[in-house]
N, C-alpha and C positions, 0 to 999 in steps of 0.2 A: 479503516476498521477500528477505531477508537474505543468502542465498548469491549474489543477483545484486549485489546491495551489496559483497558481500564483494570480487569481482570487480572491481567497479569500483574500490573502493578499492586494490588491486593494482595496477592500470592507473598508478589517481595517484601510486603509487609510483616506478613505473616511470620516468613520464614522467618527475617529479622528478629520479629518476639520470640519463633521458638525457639533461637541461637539462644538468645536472652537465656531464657529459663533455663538455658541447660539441653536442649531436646535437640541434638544434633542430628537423627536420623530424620525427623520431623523437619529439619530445616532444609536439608539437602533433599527430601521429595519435595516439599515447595517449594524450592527455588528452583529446581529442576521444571516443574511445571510452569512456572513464572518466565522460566527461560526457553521455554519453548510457545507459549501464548505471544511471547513479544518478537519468535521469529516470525510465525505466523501472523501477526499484524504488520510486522515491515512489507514480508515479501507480499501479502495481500495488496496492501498498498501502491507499490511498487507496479504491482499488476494492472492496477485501476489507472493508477496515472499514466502506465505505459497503451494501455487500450486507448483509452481518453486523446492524448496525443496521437496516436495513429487513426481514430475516427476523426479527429480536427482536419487532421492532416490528409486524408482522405476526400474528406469534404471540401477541402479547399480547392484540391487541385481537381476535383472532378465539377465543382463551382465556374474556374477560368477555363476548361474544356467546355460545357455549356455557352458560355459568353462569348468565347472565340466563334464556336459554330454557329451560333444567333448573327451575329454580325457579322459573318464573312472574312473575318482579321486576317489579314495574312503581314503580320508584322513579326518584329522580333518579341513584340509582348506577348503572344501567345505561342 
């Protein structure tokens, strides 16, 4: 989720300048914002690769169940 990252990271730019100036309320609502876009892009993430890996991983083993019963294996390989 990169574009939501990208986002937040802007935010922490932000707030960084408004520290600068002086604008401390201004800084803690964008950072605060900043810091909730970049949990939401971890755990999205997170999520993608965890689906991701369990359709591989799905796929795989329901691949050697296929294979097995095509050929009639009756070994330790399948």
């Amino acid at each position: 989720l990169w574009p939501i990252n990208i986002v937040g990271l802007t935010f922490s730019v932000m707030s960084r300048y408004s520290l600068q100036q002086g604008n401390v309320d201004g800084a803690r609502h964008l950072g605060r914002n900043a810091k909730v876009l970049s949990i939401v892009s971890l755990v999205g993430g997170v999520l993608i690769i965890t689906a991701h890996l369990s359709r591989t991983y799905a796929y795989l083993v329901y691949e050697k169940v296929i294979a097995c019963d095509n050929f009639n294996v009756q070994s330790a390989q399948c």
